[in-house]
C-alpha positions in Angstrom: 10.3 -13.4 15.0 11.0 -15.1 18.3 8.8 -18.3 19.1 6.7 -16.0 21.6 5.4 -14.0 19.0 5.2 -16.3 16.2 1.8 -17.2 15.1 0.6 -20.5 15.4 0.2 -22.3 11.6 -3.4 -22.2 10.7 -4.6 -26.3 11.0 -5.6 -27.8 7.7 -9.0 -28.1 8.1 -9.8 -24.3 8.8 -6.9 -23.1 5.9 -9.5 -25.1 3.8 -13.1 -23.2 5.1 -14.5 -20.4 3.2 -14.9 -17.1 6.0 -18.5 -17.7 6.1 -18.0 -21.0 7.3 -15.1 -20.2 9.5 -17.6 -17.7 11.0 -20.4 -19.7 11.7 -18.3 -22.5 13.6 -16.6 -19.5 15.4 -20.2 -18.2 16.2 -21.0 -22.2 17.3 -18.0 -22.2 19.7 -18.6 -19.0 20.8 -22.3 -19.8 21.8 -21.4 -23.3 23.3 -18.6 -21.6 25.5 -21.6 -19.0 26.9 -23.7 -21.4 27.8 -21.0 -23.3 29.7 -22.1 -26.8 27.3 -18.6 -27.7 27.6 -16.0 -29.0 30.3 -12.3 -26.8 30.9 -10.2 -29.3 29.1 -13.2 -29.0 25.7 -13.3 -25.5 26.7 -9.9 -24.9 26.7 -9.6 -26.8 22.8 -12.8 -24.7 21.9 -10.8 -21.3 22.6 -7.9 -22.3 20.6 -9.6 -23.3 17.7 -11.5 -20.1 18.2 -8.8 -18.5 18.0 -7.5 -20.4 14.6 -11.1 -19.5 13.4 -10.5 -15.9 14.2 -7.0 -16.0 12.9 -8.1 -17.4 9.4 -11.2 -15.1 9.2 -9.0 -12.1 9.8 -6.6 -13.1 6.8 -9.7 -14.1 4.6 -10.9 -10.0 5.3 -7.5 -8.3 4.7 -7.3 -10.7 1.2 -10.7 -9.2 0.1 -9.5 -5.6 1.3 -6.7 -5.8 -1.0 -8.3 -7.1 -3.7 -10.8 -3.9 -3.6 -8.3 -1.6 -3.2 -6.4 -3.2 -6.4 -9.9 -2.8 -8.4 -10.6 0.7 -6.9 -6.7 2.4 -7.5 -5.5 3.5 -10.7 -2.1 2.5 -12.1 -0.5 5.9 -10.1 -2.9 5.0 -7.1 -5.1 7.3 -7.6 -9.0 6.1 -7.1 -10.5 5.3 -10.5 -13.9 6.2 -9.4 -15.1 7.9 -6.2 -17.9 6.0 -4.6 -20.6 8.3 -5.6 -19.7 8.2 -9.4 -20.0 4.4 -8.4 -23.8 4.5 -7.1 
């Protein structure tokens, strides 16, 4: 993967949050930005850790996506139960 297209590392602070509290300081940024309660130079910061936030909450929903589809499949990936036997 060329530099371009390399993702940048998650920072160690938001690899540490739990996604509902990557989400709510995503949500804080995104309503600070809105209302313009920042300068360019704290706007500009606030858009990339947005986009850490973003990053880190994506990752966070594919982990849980996989683990349901681990608990849902059979061993010859088959569905063990369809959702309505599951209701």
């Amino acid at each position: 993967m060329s530099e371009a297209t390399a993702s940048p590392a998650t920072p160690e602070d938001i690899a540490k949050l739990s996604f509902e509290e990557a989400l709510g300081q995503l949500e804080t940024l995104v309503r600070q930005l809105e209302q313009g309660q920042v300068g360019l130079d704290d706007a500009i910061a606030s858009y990339e850790r947005g986009a850490a936030l973003k990053r880190h909450c994506a990752g966070k929903l594919r982990a849980a996506e996989e683990r349901i589809e681990k608990i849902t499949l059979n061993a010859d990936g088959r569905p063990s139960a369809t959702p309505t036997e599951i209701e």
